[in-house]
N, C-alpha and C positions, 0 to 999 in steps of 0.2 A: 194848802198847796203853796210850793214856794215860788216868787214872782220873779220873771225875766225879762227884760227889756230887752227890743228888740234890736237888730243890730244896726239899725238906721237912728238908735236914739242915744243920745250924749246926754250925761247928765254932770251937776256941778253944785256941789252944796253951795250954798251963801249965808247970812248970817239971818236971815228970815226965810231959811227952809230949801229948798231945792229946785231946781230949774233944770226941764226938760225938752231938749231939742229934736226935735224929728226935722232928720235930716233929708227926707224925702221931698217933705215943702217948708221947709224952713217956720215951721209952728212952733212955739215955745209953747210950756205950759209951765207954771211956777205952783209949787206945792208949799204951803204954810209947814207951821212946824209939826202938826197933827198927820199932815200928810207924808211927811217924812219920817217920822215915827212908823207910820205902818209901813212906807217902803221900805225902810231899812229891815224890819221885824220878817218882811215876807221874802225879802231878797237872801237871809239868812238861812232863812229852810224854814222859818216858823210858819204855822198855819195863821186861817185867818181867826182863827177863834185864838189863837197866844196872840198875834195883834192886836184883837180886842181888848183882852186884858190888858194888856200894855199899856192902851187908849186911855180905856178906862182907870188905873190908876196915876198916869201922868197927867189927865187933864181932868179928873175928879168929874166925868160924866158917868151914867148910868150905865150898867153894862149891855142893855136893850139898842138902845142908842149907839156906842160903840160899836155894835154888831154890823148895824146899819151900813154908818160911817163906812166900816172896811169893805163893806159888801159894794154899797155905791163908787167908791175910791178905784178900786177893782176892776168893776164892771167898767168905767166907763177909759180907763186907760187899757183897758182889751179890743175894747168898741173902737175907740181912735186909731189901734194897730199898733199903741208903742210897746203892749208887753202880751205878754203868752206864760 
């Protein structure tokens, strides 16, 4: 399913990953480069399983694990309110 952020949140690559504003209450959250790999992959229209794969050959981890990763990644930026 592809990932949307929500309109309260600004976001801003940098050179170690990505940085996300919710501008609601002024909380930042900073995504390493793992996590910016799958935000870009899932912002694109790709699901979470091609983000896996993704994961999984760019950072040479298991594919179980990957799964995980994007599942947790996901979940908890839905949880916070910044993406749908």
């Amino acid at each position: 399913m592809a990932l949307r952020f929500s309109a309260t949140v600004s976001t801003a690559e940098t050179d170690y990953g990505t940085v996300l504003l919710d501008e609601r209450n002024g909380a930042y959250w900073e995504l390493n480069p793992t996590g910016t790999l799958v935000v870009r992959a899932l912002m694109r229209g790709d699901d979470e399983a091609a983000a896996a794969d993704a994961l999984a050959a760019r950072f040479d981890v298991d594919r179980a694990r990957a799964e995980r990763d994007v599942a947790t990644l996901v979940a908890e930026l839905r949880a916070a309110g910044l993406a749908r």
